[in-house]
TIVOMI-272045 format. One record per residue: residue number from 0; residue in three letters; x, y, z of N, C-alpha, C in turn. Coordinates in nm, 3 decimals. Example, Ala and Ser with C-alpha at 12.3 -4.5 7.8 and 13.67 -1.06 7.14 Angstrom:
BEGIN
 resi resn      nu      nv      nw     cau     cav     caw      cu      cv      cw
    0  ALA   1.319  -0.569   0.780   1.230  -0.450   0.780   1.320  -0.330   0.780
    1  SER   1.285  -0.225   0.708   1.367  -0.106   0.714   1.290   0.003   0.787
//
This chain:
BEGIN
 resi resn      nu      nv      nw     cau     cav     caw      cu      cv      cw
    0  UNK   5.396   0.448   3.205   5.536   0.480   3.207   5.577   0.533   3.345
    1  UNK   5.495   0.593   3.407   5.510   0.674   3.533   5.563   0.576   3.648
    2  UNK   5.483   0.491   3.591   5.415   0.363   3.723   5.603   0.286   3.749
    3  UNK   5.596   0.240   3.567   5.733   0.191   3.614   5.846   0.247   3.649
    4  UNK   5.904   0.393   3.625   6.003   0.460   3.697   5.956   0.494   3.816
    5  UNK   5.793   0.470   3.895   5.821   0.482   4.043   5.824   0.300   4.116
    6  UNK   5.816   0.254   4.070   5.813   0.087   4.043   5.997   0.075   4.044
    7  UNK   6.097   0.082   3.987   6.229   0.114   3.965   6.282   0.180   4.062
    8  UNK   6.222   0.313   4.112   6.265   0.409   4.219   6.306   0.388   4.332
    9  UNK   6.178   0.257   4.362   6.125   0.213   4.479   6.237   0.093   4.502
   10  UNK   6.252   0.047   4.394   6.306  -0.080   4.409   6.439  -0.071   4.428
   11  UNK   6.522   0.054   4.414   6.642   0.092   4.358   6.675   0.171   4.547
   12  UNK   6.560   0.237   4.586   6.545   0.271   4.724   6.573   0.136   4.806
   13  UNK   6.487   0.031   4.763   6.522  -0.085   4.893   6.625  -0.118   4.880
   14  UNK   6.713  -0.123   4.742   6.824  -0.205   4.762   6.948  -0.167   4.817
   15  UNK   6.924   0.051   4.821   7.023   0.119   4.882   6.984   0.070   5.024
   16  UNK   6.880   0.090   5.067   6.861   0.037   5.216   6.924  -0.023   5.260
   17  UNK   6.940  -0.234   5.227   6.980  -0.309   5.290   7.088  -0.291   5.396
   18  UNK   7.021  -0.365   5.483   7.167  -0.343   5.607   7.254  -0.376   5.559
   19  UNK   7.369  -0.317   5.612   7.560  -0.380   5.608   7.541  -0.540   5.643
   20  UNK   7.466  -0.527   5.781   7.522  -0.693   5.834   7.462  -0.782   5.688
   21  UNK   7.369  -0.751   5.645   7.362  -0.869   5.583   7.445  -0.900   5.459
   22  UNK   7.451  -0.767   5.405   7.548  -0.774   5.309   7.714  -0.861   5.342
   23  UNK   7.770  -0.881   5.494   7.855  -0.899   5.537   7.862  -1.069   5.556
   24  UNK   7.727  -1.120   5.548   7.747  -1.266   5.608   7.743  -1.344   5.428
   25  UNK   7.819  -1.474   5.465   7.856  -1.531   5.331   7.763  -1.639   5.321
   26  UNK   7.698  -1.625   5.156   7.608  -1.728   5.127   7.657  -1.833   5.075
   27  UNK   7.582  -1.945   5.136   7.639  -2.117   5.094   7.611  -2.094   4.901
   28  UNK   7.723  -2.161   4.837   7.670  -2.211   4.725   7.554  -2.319   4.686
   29  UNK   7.537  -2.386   4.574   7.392  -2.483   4.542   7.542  -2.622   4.610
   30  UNK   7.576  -2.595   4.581   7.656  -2.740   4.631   7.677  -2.808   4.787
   31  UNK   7.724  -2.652   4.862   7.722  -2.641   5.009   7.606  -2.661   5.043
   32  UNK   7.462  -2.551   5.014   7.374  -2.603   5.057   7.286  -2.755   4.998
   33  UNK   7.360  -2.791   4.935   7.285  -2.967   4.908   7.372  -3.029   5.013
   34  UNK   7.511  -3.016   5.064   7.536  -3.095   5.185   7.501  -3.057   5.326
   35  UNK   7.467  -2.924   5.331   7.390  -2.861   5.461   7.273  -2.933   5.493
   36  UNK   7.196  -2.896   5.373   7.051  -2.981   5.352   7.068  -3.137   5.432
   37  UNK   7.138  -3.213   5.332   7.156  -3.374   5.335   7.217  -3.402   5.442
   38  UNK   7.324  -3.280   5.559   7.372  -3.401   5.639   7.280  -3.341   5.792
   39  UNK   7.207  -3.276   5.760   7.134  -3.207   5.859   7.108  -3.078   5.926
   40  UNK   7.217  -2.983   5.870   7.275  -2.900   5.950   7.184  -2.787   5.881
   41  UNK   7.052  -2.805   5.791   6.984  -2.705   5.785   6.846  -2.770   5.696
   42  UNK   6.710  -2.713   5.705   6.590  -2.775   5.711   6.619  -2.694   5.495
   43  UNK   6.526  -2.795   5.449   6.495  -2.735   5.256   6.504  -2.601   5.293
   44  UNK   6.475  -2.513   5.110   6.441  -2.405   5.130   6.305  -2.383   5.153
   45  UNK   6.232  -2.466   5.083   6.066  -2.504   5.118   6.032  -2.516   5.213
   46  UNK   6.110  -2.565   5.326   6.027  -2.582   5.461   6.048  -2.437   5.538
   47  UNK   6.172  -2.348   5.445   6.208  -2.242   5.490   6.110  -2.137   5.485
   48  UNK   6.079  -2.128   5.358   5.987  -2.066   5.267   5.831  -2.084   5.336
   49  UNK   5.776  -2.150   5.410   5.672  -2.205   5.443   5.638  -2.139   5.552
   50  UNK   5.782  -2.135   5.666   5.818  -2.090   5.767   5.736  -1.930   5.748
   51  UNK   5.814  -1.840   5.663   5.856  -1.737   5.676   5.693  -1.714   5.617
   52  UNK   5.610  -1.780   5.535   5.497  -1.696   5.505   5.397  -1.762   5.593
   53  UNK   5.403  -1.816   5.675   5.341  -1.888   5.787   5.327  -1.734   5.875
   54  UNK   5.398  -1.651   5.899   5.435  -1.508   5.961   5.423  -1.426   5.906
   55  UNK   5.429  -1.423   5.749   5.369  -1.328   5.710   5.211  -1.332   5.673
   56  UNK   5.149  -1.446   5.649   5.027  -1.465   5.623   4.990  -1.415   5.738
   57  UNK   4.999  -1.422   5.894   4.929  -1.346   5.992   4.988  -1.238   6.026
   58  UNK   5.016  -1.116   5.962   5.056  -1.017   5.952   4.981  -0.930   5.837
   59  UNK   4.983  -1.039   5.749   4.870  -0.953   5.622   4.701  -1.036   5.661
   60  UNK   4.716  -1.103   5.731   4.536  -1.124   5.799   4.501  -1.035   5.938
   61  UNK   4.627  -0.958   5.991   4.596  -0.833   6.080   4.621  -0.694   5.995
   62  UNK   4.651  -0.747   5.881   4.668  -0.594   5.802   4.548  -0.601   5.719
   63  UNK   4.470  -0.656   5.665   4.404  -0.707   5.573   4.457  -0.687   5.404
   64  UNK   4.567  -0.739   5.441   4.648  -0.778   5.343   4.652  -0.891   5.210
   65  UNK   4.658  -0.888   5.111   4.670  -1.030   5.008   4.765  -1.060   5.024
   66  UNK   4.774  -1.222   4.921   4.935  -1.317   4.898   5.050  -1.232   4.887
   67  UNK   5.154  -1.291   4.914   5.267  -1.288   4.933   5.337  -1.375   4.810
   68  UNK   5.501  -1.325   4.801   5.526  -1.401   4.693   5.689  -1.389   4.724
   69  UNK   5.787  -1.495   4.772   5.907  -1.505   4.796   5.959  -1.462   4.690
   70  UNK   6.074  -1.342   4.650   6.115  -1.339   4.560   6.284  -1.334   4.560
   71  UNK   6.293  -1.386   4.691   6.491  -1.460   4.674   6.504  -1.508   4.811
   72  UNK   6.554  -1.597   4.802   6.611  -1.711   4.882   6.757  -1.708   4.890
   73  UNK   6.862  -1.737   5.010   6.917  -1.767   5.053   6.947  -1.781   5.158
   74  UNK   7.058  -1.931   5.171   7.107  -1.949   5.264   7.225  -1.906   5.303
   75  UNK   7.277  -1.847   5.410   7.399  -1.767   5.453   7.442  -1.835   5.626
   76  UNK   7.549  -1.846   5.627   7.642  -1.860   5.741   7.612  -1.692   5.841
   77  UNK   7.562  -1.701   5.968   7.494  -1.609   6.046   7.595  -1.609   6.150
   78  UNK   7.553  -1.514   6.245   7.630  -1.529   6.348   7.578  -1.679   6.456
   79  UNK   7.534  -1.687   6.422   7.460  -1.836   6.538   7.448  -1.924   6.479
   80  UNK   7.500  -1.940   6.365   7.470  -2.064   6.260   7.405  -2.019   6.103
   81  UNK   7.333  -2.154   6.061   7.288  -2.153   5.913   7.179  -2.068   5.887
   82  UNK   7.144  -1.967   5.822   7.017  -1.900   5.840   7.002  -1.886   5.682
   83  UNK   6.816  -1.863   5.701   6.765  -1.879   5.526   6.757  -1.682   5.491
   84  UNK   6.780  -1.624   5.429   6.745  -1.485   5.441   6.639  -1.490   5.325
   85  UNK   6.541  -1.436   5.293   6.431  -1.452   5.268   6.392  -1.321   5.251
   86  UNK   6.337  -1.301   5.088   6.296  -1.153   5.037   6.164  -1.173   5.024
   87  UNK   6.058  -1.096   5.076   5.859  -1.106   5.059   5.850  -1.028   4.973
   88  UNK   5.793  -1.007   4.882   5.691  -0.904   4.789   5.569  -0.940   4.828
   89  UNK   5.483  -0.816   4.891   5.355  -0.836   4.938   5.276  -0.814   4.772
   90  UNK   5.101  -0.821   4.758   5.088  -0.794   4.656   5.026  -0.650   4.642
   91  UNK   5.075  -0.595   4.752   5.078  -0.486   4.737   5.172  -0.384   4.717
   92  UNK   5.279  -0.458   4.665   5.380  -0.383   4.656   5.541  -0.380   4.748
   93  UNK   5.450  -0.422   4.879   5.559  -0.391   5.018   5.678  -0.517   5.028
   94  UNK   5.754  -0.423   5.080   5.889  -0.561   5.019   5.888  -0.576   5.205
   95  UNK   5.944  -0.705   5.277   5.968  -0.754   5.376   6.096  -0.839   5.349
   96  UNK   6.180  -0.871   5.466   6.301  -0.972   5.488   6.238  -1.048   5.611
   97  UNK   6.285  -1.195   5.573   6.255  -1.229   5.703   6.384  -1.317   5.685
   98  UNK   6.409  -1.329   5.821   6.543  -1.441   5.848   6.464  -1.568   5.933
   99  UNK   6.549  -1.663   5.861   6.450  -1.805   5.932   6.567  -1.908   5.936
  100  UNK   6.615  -1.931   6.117   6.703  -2.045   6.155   6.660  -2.161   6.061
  101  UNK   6.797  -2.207   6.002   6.799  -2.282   5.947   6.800  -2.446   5.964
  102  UNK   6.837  -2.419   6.065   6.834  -2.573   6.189   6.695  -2.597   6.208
  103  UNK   6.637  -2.527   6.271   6.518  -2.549   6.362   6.370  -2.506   6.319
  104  UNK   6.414  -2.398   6.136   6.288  -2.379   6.111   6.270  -2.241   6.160
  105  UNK   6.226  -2.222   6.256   6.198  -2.082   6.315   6.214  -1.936   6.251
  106  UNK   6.130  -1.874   6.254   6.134  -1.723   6.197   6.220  -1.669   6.288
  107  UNK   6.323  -1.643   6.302   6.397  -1.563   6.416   6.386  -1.323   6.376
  108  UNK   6.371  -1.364   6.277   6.370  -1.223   6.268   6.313  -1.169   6.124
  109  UNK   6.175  -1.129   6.098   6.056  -1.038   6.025   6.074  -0.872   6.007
  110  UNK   6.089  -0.824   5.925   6.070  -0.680   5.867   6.057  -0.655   5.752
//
């Protein structure tokens, strides 16, 4: 019982966290992003997703860290374009964001 009200606590802590900016940028719907996707103007979420634990897998092989496990996806209109925002659950517990250009693939920004 303990476990899950500090399990809740924790979780209820990250979500007061989140930055403003991100809260501020607007996410594509499933419709927008199927024409983002299809006319080019941004890579799957899978290749997104791939991206982002491609960076975290060598982050938890200098931490000696286990799997990772994406637990929300989106795509949002950024200041520079299409970007994937991307929630990690380590399996240890540790929550990470990573932002990954949506054009080009690239991890542009890990925490």
């Amino acid at each position: 019982m303990a476990r899950k009200l500090a399990f809740a606590a924790g979780l209820m802590a990250i979500v007061a966290a989140a930055p403003a900016g991100a809260a501020e940028q607007r996410c594509l719907t499933k419709a927008e992003q199927r024409a983002a996707i299809s006319s080019g103007q941004a890579i799957t979420m899978a290749a997104a997703i791939k991206a982002a634990r491609g960076v975290s897998a060598r982050e938890r092989k200098a931490r000696g860290r286990g799997a990772n496990e994406v637990v929300r996806a989106r795509l949002c209109r950024g200041d520079n374009g299409l970007v994937y925002m991307l929630t990690v659950l380590a399996r240890d517990g540790k929550v990470t964001r990573a932002t990954v250009d949506a054009r080009s693939g690239k991890v542009v920004e890990a925490r």
